[in-house]
PDB file of N, CA, C and O in Angstrom, chain B, residues numbered from 101:
ATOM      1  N   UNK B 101     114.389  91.897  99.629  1.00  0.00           N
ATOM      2  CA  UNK B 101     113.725  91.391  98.440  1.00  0.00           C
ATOM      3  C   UNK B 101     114.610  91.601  97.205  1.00  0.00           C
ATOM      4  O   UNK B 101     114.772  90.733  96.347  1.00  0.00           O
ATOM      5  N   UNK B 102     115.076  92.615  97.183  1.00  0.00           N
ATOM      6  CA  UNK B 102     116.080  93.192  96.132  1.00  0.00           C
ATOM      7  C   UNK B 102     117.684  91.637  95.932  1.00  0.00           C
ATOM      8  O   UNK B 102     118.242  90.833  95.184  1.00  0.00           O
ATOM      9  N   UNK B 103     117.644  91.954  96.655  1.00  0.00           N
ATOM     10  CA  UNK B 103     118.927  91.206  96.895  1.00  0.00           C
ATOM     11  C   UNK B 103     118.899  89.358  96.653  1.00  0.00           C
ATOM     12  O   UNK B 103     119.774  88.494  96.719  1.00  0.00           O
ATOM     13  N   UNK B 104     117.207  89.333  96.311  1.00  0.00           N
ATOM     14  CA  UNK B 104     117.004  87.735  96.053  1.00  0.00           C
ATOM     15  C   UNK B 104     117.454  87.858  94.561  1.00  0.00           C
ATOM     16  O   UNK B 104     118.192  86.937  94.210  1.00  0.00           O
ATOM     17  N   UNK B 105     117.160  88.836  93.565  1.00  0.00           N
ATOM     18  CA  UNK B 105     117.307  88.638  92.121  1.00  0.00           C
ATOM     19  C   UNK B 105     118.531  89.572  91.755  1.00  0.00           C
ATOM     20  O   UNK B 105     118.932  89.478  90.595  1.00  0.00           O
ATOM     21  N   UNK B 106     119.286  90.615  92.740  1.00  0.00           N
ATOM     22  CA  UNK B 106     120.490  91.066  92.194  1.00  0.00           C
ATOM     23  C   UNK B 106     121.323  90.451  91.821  1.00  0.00           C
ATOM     24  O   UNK B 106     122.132  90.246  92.726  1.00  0.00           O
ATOM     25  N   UNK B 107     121.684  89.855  90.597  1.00  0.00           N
ATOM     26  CA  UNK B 107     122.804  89.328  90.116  1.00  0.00           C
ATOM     27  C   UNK B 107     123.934  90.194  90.276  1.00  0.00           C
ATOM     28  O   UNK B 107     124.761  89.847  91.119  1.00  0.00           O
ATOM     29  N   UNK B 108     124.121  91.170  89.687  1.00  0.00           N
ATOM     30  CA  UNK B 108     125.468  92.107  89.242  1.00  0.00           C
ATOM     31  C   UNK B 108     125.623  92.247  91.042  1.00  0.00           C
ATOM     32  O   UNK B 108     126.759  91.869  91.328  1.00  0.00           O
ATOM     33  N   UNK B 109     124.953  92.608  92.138  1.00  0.00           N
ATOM     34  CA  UNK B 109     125.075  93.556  92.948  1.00  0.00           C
ATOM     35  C   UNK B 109     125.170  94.728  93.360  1.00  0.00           C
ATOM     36  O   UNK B 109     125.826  95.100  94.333  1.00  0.00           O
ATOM     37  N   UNK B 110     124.521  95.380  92.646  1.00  0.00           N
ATOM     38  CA  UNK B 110     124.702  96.736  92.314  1.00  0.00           C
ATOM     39  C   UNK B 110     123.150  97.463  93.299  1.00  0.00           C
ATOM     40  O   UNK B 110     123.023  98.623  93.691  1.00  0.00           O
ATOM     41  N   UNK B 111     122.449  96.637  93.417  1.00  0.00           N
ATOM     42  CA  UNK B 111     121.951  97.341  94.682  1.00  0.00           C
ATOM     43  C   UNK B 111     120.534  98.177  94.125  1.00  0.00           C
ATOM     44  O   UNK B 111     119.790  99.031  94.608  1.00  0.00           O
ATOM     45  N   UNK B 112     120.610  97.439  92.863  1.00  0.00           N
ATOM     46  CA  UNK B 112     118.740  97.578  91.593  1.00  0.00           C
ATOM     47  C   UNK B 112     118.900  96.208  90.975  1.00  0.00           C
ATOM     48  O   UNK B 112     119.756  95.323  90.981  1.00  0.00           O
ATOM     49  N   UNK B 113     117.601  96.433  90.390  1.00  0.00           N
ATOM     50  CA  UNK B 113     116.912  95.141  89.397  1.00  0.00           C
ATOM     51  C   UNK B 113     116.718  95.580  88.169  1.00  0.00           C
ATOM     52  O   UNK B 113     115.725  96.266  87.925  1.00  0.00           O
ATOM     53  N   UNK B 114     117.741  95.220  87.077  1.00  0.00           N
ATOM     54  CA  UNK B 114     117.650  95.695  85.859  1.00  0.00           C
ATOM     55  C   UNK B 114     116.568  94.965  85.075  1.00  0.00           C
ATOM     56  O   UNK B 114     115.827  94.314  85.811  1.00  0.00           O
ATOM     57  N   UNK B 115     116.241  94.890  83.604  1.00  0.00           N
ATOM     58  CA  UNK B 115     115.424  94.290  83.467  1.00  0.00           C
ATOM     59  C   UNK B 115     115.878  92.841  82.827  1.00  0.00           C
ATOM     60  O   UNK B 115     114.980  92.047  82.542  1.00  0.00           O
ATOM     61  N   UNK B 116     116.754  92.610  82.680  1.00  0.00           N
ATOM     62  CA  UNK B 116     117.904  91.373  82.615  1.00  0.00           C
ATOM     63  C   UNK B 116     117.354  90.302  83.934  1.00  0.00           C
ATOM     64  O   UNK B 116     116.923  89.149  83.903  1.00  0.00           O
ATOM     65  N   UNK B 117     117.609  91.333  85.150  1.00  0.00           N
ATOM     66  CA  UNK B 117     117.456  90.597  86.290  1.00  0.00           C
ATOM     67  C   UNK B 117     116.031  89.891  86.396  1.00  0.00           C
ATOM     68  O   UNK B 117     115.766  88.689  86.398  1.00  0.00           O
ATOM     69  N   UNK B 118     115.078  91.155  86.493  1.00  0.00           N
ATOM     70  CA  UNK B 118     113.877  91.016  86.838  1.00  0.00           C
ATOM     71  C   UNK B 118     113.249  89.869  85.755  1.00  0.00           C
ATOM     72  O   UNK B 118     112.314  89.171  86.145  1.00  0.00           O
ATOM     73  N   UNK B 119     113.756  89.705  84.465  1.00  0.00           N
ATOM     74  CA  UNK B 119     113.196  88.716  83.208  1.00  0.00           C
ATOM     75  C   UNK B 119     113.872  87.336  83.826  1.00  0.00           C
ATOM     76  O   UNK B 119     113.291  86.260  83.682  1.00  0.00           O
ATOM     77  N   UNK B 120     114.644  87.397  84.252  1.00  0.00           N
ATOM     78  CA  UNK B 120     115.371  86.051  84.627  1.00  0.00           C
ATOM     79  C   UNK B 120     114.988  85.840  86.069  1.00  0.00           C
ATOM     80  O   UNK B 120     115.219  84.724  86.535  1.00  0.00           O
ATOM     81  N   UNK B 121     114.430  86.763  86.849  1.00  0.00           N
ATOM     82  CA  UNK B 121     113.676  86.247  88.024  1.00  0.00           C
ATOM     83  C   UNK B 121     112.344  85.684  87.359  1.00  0.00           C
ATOM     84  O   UNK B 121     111.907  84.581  87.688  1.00  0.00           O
ATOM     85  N   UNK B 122     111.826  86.345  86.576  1.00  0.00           N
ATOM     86  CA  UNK B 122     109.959  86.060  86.262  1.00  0.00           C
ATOM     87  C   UNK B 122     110.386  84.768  85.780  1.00  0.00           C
ATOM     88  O   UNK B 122     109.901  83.810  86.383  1.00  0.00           O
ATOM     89  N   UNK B 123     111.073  84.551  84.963  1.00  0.00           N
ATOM     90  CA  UNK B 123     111.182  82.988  84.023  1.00  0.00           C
ATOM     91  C   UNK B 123     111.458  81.997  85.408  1.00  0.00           C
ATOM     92  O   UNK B 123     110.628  81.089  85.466  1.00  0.00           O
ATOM     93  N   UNK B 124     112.226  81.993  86.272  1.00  0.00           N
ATOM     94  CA  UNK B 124     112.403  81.505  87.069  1.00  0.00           C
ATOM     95  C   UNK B 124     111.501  80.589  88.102  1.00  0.00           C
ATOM     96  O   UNK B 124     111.262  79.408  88.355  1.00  0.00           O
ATOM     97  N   UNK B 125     111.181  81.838  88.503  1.00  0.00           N
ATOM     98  CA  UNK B 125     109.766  81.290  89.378  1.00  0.00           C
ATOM     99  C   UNK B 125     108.696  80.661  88.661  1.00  0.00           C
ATOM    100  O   UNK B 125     108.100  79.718  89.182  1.00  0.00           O
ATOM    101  N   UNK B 126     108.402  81.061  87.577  1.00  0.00           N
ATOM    102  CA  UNK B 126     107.670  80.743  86.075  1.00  0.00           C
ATOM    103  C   UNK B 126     107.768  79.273  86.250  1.00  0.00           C
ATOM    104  O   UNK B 126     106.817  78.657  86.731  1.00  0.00           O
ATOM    105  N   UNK B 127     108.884  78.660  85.881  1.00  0.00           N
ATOM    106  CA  UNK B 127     109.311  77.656  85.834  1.00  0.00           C
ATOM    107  C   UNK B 127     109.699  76.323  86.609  1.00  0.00           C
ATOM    108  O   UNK B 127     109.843  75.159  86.237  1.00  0.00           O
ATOM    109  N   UNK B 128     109.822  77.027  87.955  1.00  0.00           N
ATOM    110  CA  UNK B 128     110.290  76.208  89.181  1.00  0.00           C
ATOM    111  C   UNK B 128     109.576  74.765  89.958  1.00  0.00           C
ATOM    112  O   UNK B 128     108.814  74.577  90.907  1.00  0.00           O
ATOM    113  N   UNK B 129     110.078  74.171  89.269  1.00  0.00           N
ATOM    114  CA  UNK B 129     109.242  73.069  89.825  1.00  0.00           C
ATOM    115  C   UNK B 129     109.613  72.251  91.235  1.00  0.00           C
ATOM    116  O   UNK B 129     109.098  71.212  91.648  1.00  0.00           O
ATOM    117  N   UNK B 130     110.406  72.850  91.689  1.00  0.00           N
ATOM    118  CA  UNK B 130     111.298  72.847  92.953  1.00  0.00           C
ATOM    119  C   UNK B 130     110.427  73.583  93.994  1.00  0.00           C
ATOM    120  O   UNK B 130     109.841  72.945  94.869  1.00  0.00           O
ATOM    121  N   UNK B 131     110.346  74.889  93.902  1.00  0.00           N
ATOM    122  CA  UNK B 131     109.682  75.613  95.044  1.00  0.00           C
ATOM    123  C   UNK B 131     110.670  76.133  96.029  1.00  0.00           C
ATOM    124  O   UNK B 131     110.472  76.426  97.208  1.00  0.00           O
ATOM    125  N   UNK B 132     111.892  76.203  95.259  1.00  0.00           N
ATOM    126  CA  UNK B 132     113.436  76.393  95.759  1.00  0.00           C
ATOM    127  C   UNK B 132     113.720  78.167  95.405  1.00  0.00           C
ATOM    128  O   UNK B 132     114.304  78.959  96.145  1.00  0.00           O
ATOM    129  N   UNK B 133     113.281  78.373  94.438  1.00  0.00           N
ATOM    130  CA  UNK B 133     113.199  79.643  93.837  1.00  0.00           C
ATOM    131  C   UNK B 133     112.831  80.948  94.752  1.00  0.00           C
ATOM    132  O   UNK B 133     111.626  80.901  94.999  1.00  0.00           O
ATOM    133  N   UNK B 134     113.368  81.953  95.268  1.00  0.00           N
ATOM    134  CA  UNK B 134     113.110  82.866  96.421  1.00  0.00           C
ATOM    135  C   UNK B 134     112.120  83.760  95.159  1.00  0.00           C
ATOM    136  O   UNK B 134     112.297  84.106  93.991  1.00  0.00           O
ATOM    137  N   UNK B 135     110.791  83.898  96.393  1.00  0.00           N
ATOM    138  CA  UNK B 135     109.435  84.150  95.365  1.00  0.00           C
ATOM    139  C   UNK B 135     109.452  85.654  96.126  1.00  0.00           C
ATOM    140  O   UNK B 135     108.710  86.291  95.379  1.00  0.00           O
ATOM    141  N   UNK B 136     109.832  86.490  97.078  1.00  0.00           N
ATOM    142  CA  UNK B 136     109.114  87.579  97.264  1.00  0.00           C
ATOM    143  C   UNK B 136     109.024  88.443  96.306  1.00  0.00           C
ATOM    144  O   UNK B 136     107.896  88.916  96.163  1.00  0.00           O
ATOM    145  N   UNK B 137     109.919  88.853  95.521  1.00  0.00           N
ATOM    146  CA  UNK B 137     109.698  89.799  94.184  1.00  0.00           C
ATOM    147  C   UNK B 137     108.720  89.333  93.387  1.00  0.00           C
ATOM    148  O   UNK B 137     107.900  90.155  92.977  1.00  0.00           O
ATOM    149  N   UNK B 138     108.607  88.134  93.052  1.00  0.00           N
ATOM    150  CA  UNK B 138     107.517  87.275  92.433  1.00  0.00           C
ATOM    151  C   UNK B 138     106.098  87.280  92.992  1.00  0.00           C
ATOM    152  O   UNK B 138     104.998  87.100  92.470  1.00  0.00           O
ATOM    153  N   UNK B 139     106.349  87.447  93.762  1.00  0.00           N
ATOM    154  CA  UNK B 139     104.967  87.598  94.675  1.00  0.00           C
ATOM    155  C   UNK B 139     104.399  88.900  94.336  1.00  0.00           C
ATOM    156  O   UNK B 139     103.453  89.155  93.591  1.00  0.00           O
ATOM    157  N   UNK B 140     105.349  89.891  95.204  1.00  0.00           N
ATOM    158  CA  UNK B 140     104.415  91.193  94.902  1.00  0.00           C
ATOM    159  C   UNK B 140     104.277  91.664  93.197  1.00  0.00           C
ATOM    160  O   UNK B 140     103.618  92.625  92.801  1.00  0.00           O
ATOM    161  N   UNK B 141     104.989  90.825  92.429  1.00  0.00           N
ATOM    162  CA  UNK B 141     104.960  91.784  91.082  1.00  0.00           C
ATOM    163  C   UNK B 141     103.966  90.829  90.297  1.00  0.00           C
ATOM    164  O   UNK B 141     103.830  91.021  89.089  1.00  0.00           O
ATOM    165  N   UNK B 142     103.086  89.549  91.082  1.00  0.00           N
ATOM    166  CA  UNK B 142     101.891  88.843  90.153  1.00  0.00           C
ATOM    167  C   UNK B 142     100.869  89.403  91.356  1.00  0.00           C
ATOM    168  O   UNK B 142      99.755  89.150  90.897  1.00  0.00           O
ATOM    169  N   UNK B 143     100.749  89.809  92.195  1.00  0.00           N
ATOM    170  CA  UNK B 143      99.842  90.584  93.134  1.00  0.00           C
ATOM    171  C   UNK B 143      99.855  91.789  92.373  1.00  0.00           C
ATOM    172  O   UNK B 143      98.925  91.650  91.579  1.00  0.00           O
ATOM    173  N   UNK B 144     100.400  92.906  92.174  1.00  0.00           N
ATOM    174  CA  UNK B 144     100.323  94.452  91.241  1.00  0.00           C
ATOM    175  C   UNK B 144      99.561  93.746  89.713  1.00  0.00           C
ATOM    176  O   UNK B 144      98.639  94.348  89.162  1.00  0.00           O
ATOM    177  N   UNK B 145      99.957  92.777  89.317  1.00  0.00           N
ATOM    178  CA  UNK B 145      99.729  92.361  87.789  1.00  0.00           C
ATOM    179  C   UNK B 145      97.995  92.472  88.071  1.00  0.00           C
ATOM    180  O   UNK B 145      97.096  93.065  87.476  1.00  0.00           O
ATOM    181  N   UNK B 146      98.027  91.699  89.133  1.00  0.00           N
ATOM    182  CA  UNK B 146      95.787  91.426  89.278  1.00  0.00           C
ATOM    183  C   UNK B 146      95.182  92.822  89.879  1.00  0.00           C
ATOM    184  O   UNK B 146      93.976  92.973  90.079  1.00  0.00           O
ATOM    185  N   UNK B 147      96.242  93.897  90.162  1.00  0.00           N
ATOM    186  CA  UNK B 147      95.197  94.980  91.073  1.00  0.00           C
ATOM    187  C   UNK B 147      94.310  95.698  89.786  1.00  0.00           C
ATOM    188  O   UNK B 147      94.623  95.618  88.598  1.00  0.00           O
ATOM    189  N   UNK B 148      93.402  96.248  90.214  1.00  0.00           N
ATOM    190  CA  UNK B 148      92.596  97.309  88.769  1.00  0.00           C
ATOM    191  C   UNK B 148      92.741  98.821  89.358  1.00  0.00           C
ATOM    192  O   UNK B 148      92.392  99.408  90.382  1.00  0.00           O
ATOM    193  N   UNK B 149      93.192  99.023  88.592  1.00  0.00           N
ATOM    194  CA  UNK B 149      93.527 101.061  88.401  1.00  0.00           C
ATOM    195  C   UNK B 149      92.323 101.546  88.363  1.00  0.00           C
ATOM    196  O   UNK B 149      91.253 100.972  88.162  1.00  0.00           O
ATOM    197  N   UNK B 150      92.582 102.740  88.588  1.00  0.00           N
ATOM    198  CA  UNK B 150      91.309 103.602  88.620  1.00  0.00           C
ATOM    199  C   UNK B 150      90.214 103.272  87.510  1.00  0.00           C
ATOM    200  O   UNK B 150      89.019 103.500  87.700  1.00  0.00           O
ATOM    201  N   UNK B 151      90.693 102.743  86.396  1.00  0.00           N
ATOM    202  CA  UNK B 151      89.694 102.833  85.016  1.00  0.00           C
ATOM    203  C   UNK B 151      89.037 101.591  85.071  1.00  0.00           C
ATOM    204  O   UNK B 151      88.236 101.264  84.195  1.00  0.00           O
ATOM    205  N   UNK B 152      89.356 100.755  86.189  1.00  0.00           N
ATOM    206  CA  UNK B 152      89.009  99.176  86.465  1.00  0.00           C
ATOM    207  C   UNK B 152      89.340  98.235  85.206  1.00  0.00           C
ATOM    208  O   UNK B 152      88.530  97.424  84.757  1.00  0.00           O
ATOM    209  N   UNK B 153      90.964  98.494  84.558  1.00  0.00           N
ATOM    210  CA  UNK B 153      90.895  97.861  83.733  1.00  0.00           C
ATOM    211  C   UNK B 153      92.278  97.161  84.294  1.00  0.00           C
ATOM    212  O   UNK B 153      93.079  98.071  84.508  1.00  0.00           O
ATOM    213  N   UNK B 154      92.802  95.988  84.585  1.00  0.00           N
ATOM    214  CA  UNK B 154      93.936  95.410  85.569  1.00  0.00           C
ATOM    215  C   UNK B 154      95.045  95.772  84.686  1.00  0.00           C
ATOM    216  O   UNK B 154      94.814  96.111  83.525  1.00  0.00           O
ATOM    217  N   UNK B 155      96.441  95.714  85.237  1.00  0.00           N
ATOM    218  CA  UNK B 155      97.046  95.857  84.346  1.00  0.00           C
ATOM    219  C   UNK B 155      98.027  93.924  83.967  1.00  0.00           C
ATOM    220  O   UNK B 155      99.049  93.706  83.316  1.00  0.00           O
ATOM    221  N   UNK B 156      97.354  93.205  84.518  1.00  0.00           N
ATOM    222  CA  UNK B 156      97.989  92.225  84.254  1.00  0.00           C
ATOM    223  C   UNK B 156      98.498  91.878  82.643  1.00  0.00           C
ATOM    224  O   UNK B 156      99.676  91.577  82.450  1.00  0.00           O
ATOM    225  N   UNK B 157      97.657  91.936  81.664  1.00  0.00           N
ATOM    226  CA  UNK B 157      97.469  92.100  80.189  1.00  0.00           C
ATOM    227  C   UNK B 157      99.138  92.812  79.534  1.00  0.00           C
ATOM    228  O   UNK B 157      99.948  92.303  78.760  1.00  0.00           O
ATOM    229  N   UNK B 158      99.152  94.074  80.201  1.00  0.00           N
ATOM    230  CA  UNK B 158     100.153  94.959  79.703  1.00  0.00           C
ATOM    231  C   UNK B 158     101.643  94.245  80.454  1.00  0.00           C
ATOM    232  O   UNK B 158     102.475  93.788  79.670  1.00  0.00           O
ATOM    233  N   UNK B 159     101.946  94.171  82.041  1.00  0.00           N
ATOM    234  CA  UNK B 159     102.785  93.494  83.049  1.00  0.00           C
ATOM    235  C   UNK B 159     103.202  92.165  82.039  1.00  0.00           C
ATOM    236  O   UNK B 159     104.355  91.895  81.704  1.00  0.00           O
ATOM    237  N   UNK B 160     102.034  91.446  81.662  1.00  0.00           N
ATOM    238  CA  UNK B 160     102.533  90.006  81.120  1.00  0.00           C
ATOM    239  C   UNK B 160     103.169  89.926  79.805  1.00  0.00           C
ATOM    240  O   UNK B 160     103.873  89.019  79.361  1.00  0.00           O
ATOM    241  N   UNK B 161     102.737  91.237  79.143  1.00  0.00           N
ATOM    242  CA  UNK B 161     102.937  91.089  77.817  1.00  0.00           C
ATOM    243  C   UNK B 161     104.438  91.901  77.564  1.00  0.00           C
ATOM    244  O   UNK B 161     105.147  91.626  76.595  1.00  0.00           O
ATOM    245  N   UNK B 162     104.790  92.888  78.532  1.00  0.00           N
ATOM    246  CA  UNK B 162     105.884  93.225  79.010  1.00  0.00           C
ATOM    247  C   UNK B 162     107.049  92.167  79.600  1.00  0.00           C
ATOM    248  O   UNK B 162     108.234  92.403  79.362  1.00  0.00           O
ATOM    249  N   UNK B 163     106.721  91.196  80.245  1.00  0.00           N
ATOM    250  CA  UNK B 163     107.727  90.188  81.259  1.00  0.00           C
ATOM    251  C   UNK B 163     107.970  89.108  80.139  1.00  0.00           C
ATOM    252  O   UNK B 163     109.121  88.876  79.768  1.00  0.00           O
ATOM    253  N   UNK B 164     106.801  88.393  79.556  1.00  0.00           N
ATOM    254  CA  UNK B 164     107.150  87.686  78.197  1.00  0.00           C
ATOM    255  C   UNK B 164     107.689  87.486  77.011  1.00  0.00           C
ATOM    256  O   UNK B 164     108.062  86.494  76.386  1.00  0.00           O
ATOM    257  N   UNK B 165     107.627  89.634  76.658  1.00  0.00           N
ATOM    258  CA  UNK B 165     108.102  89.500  75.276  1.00  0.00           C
ATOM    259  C   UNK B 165     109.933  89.637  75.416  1.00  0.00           C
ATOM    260  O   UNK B 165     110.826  89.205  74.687  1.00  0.00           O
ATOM    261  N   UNK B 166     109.961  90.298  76.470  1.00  0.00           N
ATOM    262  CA  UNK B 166     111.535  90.728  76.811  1.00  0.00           C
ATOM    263  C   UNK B 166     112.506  89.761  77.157  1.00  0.00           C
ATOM    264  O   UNK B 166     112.802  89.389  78.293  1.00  0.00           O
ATOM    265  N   UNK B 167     113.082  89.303  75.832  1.00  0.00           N
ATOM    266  CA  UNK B 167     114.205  88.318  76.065  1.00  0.00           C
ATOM    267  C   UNK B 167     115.511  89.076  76.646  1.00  0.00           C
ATOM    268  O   UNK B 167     115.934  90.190  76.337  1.00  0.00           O
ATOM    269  N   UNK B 168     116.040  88.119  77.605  1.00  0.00           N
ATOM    270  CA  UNK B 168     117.944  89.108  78.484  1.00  0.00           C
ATOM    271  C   UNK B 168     118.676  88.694  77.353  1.00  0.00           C
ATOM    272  O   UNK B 168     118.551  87.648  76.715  1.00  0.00           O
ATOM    273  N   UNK B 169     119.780  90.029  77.105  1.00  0.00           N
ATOM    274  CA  UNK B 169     120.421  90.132  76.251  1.00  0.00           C
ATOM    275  C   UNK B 169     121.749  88.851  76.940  1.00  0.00           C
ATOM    276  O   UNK B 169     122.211  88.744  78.076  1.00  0.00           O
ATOM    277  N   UNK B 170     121.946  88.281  76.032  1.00  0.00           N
ATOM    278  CA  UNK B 170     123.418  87.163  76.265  1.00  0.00           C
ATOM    279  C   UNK B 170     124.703  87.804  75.910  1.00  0.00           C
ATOM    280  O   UNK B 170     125.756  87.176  76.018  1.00  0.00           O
TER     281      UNK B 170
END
């Protein structure tokens, strides 16, 4: 799964990576886009924590506001 969005190769997902995977799949009107990271990280976004409050709200507002540095 790692290895669908490692750009550098370094063997993690910085948040460079992971913002340019979310926009990606975000965007894909192809269906060409390798979704497993995408998958499990909008599956965690809908689960509810103990306080039953989801954390999708915080996840989205985190993945959206964070532009990759050029």
């Amino acid at each position: 799964m790692i290895w669908e969005v490692d750009e550098n190769l370094d063997g993690r997902v910085n948040s460079y990576e992971f913002n340019l995977m979310y926009r990606r799949c975000r965007h894909d009107t192809t269906g060409l886009e390798p979704r497993n990271l995408y998958n499990l990280v909008q599956f965690l976004m809908y689960l509810k924590s103990d306080t039953n409050v989801n954390s999708f709200s915080a996840t989205n507002t985190t993945a959206s506001n964070t532009e990759p540095a050029h």
